[in-house]
PDB file of N, H, CA, C and O in Angstrom:
ATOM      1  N   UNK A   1    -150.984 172.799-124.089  1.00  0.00           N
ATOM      2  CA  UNK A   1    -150.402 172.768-122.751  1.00  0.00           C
ATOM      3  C   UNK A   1    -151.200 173.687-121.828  1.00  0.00           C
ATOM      4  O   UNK A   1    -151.373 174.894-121.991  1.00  0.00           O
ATOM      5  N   UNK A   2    -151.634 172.966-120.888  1.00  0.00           N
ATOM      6  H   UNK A   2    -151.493 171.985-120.756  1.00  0.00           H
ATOM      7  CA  UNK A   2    -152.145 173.973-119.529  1.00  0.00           C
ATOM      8  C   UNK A   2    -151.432 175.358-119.354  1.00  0.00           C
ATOM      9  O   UNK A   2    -150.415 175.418-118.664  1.00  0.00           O
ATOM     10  N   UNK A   3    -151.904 176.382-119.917  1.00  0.00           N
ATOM     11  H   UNK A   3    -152.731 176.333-120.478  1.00  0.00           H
ATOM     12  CA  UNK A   3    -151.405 177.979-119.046  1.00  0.00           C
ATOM     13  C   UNK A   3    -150.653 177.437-117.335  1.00  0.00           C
ATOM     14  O   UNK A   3    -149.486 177.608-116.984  1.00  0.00           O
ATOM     15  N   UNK A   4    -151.533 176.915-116.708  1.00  0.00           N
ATOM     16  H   UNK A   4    -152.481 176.776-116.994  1.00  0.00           H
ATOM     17  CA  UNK A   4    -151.448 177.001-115.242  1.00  0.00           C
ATOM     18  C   UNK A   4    -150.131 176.068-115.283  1.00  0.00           C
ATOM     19  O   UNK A   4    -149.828 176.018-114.091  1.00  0.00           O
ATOM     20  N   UNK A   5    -149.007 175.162-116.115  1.00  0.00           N
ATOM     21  H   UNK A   5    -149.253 175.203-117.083  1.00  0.00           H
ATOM     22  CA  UNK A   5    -148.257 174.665-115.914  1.00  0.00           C
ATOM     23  C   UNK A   5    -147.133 175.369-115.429  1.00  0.00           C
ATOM     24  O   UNK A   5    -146.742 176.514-115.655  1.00  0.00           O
ATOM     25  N   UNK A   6    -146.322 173.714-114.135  1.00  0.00           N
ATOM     26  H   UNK A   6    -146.640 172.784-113.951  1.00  0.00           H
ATOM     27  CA  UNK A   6    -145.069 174.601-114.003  1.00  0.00           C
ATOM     28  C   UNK A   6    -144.263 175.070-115.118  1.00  0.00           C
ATOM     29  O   UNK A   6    -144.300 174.421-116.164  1.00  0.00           O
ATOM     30  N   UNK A   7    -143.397 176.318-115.017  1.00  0.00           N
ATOM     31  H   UNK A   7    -143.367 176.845-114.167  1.00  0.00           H
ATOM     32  CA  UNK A   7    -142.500 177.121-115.746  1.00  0.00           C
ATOM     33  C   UNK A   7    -141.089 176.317-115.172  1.00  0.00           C
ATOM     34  O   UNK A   7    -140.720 176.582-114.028  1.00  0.00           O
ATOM     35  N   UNK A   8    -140.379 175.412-115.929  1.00  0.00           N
ATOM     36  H   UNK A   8    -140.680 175.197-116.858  1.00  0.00           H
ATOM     37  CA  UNK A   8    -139.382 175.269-114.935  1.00  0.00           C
ATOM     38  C   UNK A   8    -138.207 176.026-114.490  1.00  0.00           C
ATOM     39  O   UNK A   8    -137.314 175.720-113.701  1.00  0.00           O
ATOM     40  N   UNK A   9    -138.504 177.524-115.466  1.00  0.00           N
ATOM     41  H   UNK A   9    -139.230 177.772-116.108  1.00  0.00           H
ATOM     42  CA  UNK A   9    -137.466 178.216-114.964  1.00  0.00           C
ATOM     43  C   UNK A   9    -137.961 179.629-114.070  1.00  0.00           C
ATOM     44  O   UNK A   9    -137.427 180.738-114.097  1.00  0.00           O
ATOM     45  N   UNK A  10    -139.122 179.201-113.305  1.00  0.00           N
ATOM     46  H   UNK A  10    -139.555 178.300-113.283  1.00  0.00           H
ATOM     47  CA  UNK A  10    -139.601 180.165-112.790  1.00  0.00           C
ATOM     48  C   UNK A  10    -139.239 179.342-111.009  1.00  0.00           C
ATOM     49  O   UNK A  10    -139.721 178.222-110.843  1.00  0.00           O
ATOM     50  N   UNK A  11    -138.670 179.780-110.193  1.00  0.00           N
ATOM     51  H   UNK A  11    -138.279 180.690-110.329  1.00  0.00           H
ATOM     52  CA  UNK A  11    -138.493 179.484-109.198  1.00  0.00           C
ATOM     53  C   UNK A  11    -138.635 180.674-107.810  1.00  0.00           C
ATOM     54  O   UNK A  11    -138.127 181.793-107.747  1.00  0.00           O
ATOM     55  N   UNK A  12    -139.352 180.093-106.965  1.00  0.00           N
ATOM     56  H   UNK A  12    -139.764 179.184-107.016  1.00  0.00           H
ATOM     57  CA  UNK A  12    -139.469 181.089-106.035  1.00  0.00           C
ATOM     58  C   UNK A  12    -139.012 180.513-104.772  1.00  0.00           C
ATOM     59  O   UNK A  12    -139.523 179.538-104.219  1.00  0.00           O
ATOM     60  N   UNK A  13    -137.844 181.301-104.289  1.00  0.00           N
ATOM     61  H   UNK A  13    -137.430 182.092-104.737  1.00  0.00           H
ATOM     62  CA  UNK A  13    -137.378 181.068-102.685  1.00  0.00           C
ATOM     63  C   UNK A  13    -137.891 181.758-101.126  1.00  0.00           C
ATOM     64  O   UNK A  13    -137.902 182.950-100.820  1.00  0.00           O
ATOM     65  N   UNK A  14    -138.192 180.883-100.507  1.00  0.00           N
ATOM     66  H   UNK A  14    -138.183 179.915-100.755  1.00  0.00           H
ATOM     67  CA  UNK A  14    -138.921 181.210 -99.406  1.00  0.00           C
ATOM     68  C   UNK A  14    -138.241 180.974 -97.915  1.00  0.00           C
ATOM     69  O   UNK A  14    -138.302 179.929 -97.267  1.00  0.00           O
ATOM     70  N   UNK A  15    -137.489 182.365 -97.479  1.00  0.00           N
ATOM     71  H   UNK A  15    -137.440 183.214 -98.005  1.00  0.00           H
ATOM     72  CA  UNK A  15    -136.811 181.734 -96.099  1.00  0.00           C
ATOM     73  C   UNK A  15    -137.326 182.122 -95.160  1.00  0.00           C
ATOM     74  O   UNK A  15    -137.842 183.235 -95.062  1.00  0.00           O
ATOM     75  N   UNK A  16    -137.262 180.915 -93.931  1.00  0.00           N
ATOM     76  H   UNK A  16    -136.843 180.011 -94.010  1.00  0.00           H
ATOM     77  CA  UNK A  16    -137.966 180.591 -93.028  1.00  0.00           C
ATOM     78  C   UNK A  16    -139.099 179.615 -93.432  1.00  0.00           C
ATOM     79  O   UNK A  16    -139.759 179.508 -94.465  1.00  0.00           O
ATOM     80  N   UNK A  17    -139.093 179.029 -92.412  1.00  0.00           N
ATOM     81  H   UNK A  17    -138.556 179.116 -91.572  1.00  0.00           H
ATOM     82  CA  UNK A  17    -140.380 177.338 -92.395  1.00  0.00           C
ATOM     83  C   UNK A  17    -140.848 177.577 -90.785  1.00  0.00           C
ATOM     84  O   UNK A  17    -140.751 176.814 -89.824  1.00  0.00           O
ATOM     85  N   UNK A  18    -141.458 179.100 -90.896  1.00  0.00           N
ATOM     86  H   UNK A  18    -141.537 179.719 -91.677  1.00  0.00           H
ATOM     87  CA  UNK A  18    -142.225 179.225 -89.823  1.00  0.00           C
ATOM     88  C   UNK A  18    -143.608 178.839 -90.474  1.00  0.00           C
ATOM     89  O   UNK A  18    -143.808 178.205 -91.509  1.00  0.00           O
ATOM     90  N   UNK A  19    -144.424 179.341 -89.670  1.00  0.00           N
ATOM     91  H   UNK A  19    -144.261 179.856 -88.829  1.00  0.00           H
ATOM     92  CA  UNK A  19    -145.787 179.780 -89.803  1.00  0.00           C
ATOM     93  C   UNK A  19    -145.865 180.271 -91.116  1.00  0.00           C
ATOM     94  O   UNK A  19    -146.221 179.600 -92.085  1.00  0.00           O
ATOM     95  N   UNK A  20    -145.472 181.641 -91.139  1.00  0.00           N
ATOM     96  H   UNK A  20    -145.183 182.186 -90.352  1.00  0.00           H
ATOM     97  CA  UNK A  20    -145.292 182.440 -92.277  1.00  0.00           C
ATOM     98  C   UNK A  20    -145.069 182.229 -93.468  1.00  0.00           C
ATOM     99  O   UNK A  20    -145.775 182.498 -94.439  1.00  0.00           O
ATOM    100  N   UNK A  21    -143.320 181.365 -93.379  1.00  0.00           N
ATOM    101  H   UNK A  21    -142.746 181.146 -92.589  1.00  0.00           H
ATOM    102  CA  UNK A  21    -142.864 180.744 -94.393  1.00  0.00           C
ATOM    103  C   UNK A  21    -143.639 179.880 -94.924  1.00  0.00           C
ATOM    104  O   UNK A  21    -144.089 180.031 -96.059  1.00  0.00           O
ATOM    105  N   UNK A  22    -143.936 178.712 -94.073  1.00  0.00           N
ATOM    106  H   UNK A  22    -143.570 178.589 -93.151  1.00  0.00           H
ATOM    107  CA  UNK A  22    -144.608 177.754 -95.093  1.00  0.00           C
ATOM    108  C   UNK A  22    -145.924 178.128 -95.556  1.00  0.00           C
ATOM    109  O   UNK A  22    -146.375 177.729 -96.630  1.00  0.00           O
ATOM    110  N   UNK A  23    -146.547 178.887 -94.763  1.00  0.00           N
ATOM    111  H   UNK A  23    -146.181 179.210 -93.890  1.00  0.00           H
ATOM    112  CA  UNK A  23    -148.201 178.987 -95.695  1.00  0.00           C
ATOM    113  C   UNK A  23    -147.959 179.557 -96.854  1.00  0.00           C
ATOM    114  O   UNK A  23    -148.455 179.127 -97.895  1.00  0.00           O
ATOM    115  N   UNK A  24    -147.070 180.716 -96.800  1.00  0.00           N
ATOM    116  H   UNK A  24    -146.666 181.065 -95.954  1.00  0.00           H
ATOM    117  CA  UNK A  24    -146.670 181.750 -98.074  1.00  0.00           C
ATOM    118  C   UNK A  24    -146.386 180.637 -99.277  1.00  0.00           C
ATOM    119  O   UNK A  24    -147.053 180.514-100.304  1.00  0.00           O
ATOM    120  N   UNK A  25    -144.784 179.565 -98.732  1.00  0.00           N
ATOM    121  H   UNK A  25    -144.243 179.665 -97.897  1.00  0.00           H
ATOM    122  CA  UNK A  25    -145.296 178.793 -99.391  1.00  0.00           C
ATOM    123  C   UNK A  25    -145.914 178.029-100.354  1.00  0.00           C
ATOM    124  O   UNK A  25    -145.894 178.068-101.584  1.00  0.00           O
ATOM    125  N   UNK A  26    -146.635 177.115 -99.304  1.00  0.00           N
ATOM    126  H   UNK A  26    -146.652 177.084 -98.305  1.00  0.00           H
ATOM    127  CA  UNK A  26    -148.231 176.372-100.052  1.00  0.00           C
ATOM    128  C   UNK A  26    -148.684 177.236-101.270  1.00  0.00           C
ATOM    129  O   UNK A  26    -148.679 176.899-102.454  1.00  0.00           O
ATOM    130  N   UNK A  27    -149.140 178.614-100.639  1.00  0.00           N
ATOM    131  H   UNK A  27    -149.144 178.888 -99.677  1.00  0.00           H
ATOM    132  CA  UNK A  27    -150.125 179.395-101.151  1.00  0.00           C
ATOM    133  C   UNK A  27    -149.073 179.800-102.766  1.00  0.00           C
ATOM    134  O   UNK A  27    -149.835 179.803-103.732  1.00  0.00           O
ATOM    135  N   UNK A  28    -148.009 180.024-103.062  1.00  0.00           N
ATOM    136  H   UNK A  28    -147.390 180.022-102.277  1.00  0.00           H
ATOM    137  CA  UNK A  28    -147.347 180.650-103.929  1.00  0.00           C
ATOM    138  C   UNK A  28    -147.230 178.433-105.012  1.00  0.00           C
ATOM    139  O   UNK A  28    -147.222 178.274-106.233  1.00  0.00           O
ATOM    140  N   UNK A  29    -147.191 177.705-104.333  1.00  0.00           N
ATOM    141  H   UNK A  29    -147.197 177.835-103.342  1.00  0.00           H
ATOM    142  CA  UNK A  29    -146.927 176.451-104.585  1.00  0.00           C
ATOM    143  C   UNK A  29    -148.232 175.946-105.318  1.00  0.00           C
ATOM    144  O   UNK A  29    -148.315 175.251-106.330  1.00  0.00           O
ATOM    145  N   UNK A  30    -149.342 176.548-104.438  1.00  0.00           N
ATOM    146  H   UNK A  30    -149.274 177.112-103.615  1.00  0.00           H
ATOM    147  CA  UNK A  30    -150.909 176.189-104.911  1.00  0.00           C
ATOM    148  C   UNK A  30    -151.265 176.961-106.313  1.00  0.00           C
ATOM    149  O   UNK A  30    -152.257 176.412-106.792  1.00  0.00           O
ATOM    150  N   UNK A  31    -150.824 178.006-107.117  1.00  0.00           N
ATOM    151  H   UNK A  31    -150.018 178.452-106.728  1.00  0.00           H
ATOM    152  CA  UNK A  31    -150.702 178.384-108.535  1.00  0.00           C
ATOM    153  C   UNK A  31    -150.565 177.760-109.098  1.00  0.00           C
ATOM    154  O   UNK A  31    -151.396 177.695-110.004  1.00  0.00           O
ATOM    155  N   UNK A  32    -149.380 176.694-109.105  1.00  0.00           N
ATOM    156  H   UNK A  32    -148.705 176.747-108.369  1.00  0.00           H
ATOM    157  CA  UNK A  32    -149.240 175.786-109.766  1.00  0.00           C
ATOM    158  C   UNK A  32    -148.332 176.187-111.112  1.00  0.00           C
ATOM    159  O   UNK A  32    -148.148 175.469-112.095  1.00  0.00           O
ATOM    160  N   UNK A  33    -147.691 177.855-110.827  1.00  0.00           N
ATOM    161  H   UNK A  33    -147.840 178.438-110.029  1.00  0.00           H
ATOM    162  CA  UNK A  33    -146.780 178.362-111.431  1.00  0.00           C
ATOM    163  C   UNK A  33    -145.339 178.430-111.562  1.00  0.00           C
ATOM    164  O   UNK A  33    -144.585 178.500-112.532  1.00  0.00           O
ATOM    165  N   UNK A  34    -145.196 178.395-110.474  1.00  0.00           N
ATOM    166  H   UNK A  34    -145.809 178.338-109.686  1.00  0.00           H
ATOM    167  CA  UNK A  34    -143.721 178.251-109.685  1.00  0.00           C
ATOM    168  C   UNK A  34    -143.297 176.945-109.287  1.00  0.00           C
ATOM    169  O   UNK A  34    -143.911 175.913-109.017  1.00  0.00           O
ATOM    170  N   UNK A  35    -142.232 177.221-109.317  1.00  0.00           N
ATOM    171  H   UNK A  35    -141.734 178.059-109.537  1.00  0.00           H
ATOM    172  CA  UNK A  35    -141.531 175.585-108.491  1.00  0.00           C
ATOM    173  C   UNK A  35    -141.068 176.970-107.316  1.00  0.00           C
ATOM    174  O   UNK A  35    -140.861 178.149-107.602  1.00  0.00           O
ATOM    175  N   UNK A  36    -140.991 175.986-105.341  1.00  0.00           N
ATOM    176  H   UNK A  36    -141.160 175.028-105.109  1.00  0.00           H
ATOM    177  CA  UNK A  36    -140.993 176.476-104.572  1.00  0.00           C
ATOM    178  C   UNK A  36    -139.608 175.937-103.776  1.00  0.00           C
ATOM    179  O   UNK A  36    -139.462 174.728-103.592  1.00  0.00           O
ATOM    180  N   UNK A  37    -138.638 176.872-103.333  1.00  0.00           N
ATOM    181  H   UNK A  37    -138.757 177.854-103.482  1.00  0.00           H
ATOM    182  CA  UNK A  37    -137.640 176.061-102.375  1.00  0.00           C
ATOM    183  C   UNK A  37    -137.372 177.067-101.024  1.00  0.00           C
ATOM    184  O   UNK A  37    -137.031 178.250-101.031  1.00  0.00           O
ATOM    185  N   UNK A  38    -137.660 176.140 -99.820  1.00  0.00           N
ATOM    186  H   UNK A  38    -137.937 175.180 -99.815  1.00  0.00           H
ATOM    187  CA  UNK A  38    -137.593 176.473 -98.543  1.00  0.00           C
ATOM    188  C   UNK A  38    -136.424 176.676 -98.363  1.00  0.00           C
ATOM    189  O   UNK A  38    -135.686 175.806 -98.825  1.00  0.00           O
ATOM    190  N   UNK A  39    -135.560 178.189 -97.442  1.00  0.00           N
ATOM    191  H   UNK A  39    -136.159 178.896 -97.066  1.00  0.00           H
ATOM    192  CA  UNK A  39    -134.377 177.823 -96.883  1.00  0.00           C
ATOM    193  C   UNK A  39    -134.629 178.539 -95.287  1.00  0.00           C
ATOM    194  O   UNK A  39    -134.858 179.681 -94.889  1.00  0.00           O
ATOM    195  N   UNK A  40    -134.448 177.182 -94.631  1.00  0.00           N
ATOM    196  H   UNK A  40    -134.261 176.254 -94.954  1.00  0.00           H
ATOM    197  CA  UNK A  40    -134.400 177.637 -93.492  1.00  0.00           C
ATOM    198  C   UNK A  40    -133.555 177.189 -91.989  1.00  0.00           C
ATOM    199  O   UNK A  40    -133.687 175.982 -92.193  1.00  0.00           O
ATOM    200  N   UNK A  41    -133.066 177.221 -91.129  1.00  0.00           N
ATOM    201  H   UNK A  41    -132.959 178.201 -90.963  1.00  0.00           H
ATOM    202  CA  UNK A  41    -132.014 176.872 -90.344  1.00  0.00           C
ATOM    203  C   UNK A  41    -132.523 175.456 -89.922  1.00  0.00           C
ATOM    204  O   UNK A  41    -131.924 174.381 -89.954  1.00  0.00           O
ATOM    205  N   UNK A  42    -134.075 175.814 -89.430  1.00  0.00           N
ATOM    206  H   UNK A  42    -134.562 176.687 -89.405  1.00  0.00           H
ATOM    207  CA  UNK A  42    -134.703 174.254 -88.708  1.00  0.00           C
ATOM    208  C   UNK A  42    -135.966 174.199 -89.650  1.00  0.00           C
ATOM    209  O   UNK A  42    -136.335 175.029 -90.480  1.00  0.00           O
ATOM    210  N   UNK A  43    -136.621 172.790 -89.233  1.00  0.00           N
ATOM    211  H   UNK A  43    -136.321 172.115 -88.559  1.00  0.00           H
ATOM    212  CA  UNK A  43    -137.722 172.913 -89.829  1.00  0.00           C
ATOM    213  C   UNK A  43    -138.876 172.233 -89.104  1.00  0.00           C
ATOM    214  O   UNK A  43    -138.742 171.053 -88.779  1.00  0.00           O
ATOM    215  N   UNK A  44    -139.881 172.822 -88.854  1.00  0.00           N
ATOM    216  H   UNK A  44    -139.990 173.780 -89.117  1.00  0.00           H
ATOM    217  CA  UNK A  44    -140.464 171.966 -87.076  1.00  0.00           C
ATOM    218  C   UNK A  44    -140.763 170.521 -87.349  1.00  0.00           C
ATOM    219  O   UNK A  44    -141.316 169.988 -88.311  1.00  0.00           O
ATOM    220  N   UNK A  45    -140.221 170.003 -86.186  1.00  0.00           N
ATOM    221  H   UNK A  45    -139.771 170.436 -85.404  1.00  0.00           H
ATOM    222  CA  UNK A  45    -140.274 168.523 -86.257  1.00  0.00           C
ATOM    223  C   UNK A  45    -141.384 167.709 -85.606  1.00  0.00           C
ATOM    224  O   UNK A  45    -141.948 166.694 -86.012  1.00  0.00           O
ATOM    225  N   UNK A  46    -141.570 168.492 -84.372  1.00  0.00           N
ATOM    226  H   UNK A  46    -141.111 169.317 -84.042  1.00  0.00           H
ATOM    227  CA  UNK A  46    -142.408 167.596 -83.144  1.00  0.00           C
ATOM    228  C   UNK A  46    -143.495 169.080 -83.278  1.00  0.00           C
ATOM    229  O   UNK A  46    -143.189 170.241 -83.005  1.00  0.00           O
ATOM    230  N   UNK A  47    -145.263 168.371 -83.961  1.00  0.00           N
ATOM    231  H   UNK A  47    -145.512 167.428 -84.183  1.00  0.00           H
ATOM    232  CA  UNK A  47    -146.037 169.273 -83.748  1.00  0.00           C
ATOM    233  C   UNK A  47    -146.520 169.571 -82.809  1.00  0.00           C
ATOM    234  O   UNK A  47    -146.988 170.686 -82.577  1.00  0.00           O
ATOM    235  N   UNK A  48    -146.499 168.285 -81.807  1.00  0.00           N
ATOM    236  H   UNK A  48    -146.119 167.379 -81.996  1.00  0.00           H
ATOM    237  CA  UNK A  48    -146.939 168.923 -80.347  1.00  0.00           C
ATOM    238  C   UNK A  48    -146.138 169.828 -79.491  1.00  0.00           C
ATOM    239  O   UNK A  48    -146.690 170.328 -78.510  1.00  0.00           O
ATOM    240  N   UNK A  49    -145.137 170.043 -79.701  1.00  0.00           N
ATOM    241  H   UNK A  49    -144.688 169.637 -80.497  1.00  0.00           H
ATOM    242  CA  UNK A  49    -144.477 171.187 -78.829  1.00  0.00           C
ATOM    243  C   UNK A  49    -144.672 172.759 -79.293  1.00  0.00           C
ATOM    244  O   UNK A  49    -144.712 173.164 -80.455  1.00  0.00           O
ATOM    245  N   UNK A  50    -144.769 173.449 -78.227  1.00  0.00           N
ATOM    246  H   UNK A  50    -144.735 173.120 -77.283  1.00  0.00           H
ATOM    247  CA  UNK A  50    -144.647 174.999 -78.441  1.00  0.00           C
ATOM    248  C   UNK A  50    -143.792 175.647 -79.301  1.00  0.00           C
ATOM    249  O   UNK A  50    -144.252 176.731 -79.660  1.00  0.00           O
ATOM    250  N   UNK A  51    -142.951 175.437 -79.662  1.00  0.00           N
ATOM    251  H   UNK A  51    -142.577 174.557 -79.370  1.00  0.00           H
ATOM    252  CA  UNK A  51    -141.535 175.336 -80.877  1.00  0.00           C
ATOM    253  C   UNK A  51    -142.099 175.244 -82.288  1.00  0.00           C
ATOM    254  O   UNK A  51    -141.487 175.595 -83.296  1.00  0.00           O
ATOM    255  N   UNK A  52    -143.145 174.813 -82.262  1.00  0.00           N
ATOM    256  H   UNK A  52    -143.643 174.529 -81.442  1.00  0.00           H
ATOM    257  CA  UNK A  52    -143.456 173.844 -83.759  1.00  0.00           C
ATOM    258  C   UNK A  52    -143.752 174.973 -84.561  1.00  0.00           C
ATOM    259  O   UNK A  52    -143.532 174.912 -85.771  1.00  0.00           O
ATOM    260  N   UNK A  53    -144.295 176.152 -83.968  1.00  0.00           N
ATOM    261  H   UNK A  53    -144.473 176.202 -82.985  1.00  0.00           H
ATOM    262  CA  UNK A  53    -144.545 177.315 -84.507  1.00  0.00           C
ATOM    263  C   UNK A  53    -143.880 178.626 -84.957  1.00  0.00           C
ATOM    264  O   UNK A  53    -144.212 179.490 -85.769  1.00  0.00           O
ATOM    265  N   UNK A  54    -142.885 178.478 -84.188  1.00  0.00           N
ATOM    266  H   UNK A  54    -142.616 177.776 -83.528  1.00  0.00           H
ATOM    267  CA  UNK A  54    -141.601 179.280 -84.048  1.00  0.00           C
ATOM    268  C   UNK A  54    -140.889 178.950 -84.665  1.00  0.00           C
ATOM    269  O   UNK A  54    -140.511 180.048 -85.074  1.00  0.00           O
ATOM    270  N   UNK A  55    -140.140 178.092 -85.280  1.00  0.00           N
ATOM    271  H   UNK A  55    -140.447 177.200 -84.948  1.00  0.00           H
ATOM    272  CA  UNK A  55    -139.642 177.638 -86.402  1.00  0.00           C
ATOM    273  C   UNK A  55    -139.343 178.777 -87.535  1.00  0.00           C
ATOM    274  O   UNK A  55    -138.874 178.454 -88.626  1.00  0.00           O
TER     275      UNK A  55
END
């Protein structure tokens, strides 16, 4: 078995789906160690608006 496999009892929570939140995220998701769950109030919808970031 791959070392680098998910653990399924390794879980990491990430609040906010700003900027912040989601790259952290990706980046904690991109190990390929963790399973990842977002909690956050909104989550940006429309990338063209000024909002999309603020989130």
């Amino acid at each position: 078995m791959d070392s680098r496999a998910i653990d399924s009892e390794k879980v990491i929570v990430v609040i906010g789906a700003g900027v912040i939140g989601l790259t952290t995220a990706l980046r904690i998701q991109e190990t390929r160690k963790y399973h990842v769950a977002i909690i956050a109030e909104t989550f940006p919808s429309d990338p063209l608006t000024i909002r999309y970031t603020s989130q």
